[in-house]
C-alpha positions in Angstrom: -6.8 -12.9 5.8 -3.8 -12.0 3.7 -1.5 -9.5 4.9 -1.3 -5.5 2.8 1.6 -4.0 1.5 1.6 -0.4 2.0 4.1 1.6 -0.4 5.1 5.0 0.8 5.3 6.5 -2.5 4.5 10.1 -2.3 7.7 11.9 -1.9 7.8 11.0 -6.0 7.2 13.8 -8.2 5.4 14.2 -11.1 8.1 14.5 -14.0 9.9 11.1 -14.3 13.7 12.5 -15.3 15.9 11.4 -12.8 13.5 9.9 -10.5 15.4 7.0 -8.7 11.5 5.6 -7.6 10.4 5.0 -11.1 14.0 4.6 -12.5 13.9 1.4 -14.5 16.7 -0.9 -12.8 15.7 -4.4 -14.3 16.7 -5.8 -17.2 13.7 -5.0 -19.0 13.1 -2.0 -17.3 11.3 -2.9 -14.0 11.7 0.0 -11.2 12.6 -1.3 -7.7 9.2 -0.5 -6.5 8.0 -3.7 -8.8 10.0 -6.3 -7.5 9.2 -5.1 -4.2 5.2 -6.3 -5.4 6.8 -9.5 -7.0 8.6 -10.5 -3.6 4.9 -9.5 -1.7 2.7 -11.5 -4.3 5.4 -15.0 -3.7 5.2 -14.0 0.3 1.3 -14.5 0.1 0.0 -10.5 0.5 -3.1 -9.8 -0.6 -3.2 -6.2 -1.4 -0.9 -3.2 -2.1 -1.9 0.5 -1.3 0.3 3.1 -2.9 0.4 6.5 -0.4 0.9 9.0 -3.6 0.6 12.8 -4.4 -2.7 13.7 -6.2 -1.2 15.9 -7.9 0.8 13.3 -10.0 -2.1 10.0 -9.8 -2.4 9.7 -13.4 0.7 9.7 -14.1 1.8 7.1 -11.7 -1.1 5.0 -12.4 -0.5 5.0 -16.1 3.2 3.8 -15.4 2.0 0.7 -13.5 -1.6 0.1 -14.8 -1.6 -3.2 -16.6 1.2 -5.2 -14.9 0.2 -7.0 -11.4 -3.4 -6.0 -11.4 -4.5 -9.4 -12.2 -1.9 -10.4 -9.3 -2.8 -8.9 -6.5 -5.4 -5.8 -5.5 -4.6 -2.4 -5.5 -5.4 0.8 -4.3 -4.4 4.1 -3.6 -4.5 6.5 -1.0 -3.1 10.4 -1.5 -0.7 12.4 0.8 0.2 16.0 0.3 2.2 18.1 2.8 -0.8 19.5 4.8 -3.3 16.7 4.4 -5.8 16.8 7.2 -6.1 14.1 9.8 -9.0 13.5 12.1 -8.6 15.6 15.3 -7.0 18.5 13.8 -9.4 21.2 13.0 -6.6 23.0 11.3 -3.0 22.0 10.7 -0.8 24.6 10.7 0.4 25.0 6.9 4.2 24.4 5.8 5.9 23.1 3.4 7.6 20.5 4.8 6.1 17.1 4.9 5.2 15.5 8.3 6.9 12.4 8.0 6.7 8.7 7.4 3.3 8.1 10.1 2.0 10.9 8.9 1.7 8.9 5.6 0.4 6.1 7.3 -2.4 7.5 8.5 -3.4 8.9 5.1 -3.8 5.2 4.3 -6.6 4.2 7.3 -9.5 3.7 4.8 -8.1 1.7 2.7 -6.5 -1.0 5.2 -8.4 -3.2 7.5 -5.9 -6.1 8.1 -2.1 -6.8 9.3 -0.4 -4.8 7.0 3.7 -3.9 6.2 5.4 -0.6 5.4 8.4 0.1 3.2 9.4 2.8 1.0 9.1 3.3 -2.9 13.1 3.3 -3.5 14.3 0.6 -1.4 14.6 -2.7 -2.2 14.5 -5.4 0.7 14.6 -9.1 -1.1 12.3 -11.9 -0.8 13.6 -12.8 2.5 12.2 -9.8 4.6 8.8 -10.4 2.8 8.5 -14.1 3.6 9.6 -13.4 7.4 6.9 -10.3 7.7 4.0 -11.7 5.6 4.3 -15.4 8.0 4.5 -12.8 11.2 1.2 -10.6 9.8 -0.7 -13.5 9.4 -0.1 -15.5 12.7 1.8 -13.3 15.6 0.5 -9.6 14.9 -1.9 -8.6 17.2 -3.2 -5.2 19.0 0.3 -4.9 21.1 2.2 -6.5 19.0 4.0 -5.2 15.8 7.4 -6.0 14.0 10.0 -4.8 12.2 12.7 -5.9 9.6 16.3 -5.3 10.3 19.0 -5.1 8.1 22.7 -6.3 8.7 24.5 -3.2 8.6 27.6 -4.2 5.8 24.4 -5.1 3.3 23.2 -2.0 3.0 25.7 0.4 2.7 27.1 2.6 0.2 30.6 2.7 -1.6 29.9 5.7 -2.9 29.8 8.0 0.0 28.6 8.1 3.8 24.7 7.2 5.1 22.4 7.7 8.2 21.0 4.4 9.6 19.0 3.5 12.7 21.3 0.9 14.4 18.6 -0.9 16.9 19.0 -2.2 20.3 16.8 -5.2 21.3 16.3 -7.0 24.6 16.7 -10.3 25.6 13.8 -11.4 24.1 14.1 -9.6 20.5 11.9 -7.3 21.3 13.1 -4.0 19.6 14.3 -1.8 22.7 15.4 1.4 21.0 17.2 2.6 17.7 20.0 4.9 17.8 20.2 7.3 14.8 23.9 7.5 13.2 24.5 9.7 10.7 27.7 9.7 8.4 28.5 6.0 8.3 30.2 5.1 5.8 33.5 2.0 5.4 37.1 3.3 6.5 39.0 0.0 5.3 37.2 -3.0 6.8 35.9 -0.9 9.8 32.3 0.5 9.3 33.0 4.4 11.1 30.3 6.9 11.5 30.6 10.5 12.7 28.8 12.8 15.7 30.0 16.1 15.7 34.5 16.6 15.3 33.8 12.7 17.1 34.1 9.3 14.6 32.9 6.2 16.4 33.0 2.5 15.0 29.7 0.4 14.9 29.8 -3.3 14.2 29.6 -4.5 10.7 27.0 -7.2 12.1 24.3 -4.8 13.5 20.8 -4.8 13.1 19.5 -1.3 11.3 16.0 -0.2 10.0 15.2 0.5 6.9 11.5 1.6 7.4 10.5 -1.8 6.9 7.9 -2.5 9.5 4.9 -4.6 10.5 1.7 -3.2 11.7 -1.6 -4.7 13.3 -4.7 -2.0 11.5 -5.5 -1.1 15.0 -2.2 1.1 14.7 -4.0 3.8 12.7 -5.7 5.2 15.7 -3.1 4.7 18.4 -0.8 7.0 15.7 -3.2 9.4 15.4 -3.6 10.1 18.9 -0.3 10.5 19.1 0.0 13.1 15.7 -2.5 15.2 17.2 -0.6 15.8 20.4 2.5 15.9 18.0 0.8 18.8 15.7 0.2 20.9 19.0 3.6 20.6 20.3 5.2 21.3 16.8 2.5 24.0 15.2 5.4 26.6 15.3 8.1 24.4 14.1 8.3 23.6 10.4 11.2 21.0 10.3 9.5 18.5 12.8 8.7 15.1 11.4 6.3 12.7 12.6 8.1 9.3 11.9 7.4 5.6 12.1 10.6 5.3 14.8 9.2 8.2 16.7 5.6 6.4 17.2 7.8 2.6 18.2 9.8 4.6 20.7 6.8 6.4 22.4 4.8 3.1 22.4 7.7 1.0 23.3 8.4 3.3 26.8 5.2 3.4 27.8 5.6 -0.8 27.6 2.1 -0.9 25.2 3.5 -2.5 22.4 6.3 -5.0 21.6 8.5 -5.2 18.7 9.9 -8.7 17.8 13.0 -7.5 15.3 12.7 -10.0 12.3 16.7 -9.8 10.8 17.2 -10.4 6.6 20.5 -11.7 5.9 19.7 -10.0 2.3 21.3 -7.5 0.8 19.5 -4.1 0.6 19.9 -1.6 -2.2 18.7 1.8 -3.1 20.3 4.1 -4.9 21.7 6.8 -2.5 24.4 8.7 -5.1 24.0 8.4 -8.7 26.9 6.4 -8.8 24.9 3.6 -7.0 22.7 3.2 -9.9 25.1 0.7 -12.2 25.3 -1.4 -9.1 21.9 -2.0 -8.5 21.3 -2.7 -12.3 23.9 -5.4 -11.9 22.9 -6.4 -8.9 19.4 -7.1 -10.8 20.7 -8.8 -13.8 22.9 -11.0 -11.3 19.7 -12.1 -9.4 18.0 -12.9 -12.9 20.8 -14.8 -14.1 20.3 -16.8 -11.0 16.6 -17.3 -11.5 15.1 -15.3 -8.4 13.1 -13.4 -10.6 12.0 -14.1 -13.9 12.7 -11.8 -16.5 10.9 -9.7 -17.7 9.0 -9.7 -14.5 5.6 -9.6 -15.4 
């Protein structure tokens, strides 16, 4: 069974101005989230489910319909701030969203198989998709996920300071934890980043996530387990997120899951600060020129 692609999309509005998801970064005007698809389709996935707004599902669809559809399957599956999950008679209303699992779970009728998470605006390269797609299809199992680390000088900005998840595996490779730094950013060749009036230095070779991860289906209803609990311990808190790290930790200290860490020597882009933007379109015309992808793409 080929492996599904599942594309956290929804944090895209509907008016296209200025939106870096659907900016077009290719030479011939692809967006990121389409050579994200190109790099799934050559790493053998069968399927891509786009977690949008309903609000804005025409217009979306009309900017992508016709291009990969003969490719590879799609479908769609909708996430608003307060949309229900099964369990939850009634979730308290805010206006925050509840995070990156909590868009998962919006997607658990449309996926039935081994399936790989990444956001819209992030590009990850063909390596990361080749490594996931071969673990989805012959390691992933009920207590056994992945992830898809990034080396920490590939992914940074030189326009201004980040927050990356810097993770900690065992001596197996099993993902152990992942320590949240915020403010990283380079001071010369060192790579510093900040916690509190404190500035720490992290090595320019470690692993960090980039909400690239690996899931076996059964995941849907550990998650939502845990979201219910989550929802009653954080109905009177607006600014709590329920996010893919949270649900690795709390699965990962109770020992009921592992977490081989798969590591892409590619570089990652996104465009953090509008001043990123030039360097991912030549970063894109670069990679043409070089005949990893074909231009235009489709």
């Amino acid at each position: 069974m080929k492996p599904t692609l599942l594309i956290l999309a929804a944090g895209m509005g509907s008016r296209y101005g200025g939106l870096k998801q659907i900016d077009p970064l290719g030479p011939n005007g692809e967006t990121i989230i389409e050579y994200s698809i190109y790099d799934a389709i050559q790493a053998g996935f069968g399927k891509v489910v786009f977690v949008i707004r309903e609000s804005f599902a025409d217009d979306f669809k009309e900017r992508f319909t016709g291009k990969f559809e003969d490719k590879i399957e799609i479908a769609y599956a909708y996430q608003d701030v307060n949309t229900p999950v099964e369990g939850i008679k009634n979730l308290p209303q805010r206006e925050k969203p509840w995070g990156t699992m909590h868009a998962v779970l919006v997607a658990h009728d449309v996926i039935n198989e081994p399936f790989a998470v990444i956001n819209a605006d992030d590009f990850y390269g063909a390596d990361g998709f080749h490594q996931i797609a071969d673990f989805l299809k012959n390691k992933c199992s009920e207590d056994t996920y992945t992830m898809v680390g990034y080396v920490l000088k590939n992914t940074l900005s030189e326009h201004g300071q980040v927050s990356r998840g810097v993770c900690v595996a065992d001596s197996s490779n099993n993902l152990a934890k992942i320590d949240e730094r915020t403010k990283i950013h380079w001071e010369g060749e060192k790579v510093i980043y900040h916690d509190g009036d404190a500035s720490f230095e992290v090595p320019t070779d470690s692993v960090v996530s980039m909400n690239f991860w690996g899931f076996h289906p059964n995941i849907f209803e550990v998650s939502r387990k845990m979201f219910v609990d989550f929802v009653r311990e954080n109905q009177d808190n607006p600014k709590a997120e329920f996010f893919i790290p949270l649900v690795a930790d709390n699965l990962i200290a109770a020992k009921a899951a592992s977490f081989p860490v798969l590591t892409s020597n590619d570089r990652w882009y996104g465009v953090t600060y509008q001043e990123d933007r030039q360097s991912v379109v030549d970063a894109f015309k670069k990679m043409v020129d070089e005949g990893k992808y074909p231009s235009p793409l489709w």
